[in-house]
C-alpha positions in Angstrom: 82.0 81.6 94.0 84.5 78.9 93.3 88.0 79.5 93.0 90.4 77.0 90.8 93.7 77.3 89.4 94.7 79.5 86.0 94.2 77.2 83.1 97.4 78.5 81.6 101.0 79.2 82.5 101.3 82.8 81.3 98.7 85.7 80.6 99.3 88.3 78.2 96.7 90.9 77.9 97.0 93.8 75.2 95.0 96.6 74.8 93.1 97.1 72.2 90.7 100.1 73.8 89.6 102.7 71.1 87.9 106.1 72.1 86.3 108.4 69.2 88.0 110.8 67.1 89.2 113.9 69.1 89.3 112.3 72.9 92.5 111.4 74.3 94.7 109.0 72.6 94.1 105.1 72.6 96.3 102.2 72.5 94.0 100.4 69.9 93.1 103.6 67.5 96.1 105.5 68.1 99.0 103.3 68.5 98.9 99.3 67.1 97.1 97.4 69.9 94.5 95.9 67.5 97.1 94.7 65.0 99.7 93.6 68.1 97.3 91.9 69.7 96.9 89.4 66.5 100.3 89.2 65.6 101.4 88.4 68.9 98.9 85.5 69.3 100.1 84.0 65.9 103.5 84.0 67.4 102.5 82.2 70.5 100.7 79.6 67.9 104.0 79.4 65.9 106.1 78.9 68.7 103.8 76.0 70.3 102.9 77.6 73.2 99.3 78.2 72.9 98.5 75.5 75.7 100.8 77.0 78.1 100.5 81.2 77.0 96.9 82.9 76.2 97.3 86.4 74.6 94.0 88.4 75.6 92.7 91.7 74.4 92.2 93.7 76.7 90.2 97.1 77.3 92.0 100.6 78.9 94.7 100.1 81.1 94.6 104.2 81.7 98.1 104.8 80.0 97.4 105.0 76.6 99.4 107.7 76.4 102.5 105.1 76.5 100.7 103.0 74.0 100.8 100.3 72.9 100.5 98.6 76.4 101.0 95.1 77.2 100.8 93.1 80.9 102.7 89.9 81.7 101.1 87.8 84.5 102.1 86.1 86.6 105.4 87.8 86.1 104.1 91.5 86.4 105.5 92.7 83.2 104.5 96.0 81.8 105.7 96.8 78.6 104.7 100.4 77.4 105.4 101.8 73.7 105.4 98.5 72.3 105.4 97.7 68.3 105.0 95.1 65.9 108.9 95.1 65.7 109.0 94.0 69.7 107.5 91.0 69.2 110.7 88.6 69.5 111.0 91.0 72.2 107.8 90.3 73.9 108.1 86.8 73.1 111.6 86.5 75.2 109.7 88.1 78.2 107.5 85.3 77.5 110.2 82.1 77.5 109.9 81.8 73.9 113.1 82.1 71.9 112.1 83.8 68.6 
């Protein structure tokens, strides 16, 4: 195991997680996870930052039932019920003035 130092600044990681029809809800079938995800990494790209920022999908983070979920790191940002409509929101969180 080697360890080295985090190749970018900031880590965003939304879920995306989707369970079949009929199990318990899911931040990527549910709620807009899938389509968050994207939009928030275009606006990371528009903004410059994609050197510094990397916006990851990411599987369950067990609180889908606040969905969509998104965690800042380093900072230790969670950000529950998120929609397209936060993203200048998100982006803030982030450094980025929209």
């Amino acid at each position: 195991m080697e360890q080295s130092e985090p190749k970018f600044e900031k880590y965003v990681f939304v879920c995306v997680n989707e369970r079949a029809p009929g199990e318990r809800v899911s931040c990527g079938a549910t709620f807009c996870g899938k389509e968050l995800s994207e939009k928030l990494k275009e606006a990371v790209k528009a903004a410059g930052q994609v050197e510094k920022i990397r916006v990851s999908k990411s599987k369950c983070l067990d609180v889908c039932e606040e969905g969509a979920n998104v965690m800042i790191f380093p900072d230790n940002i969670w950000l529950s019920h998120v929609e397209i409509r936060d993203i200048p929101a998100v982006l803030e969180k982030l450094g980025i003035k929209p």
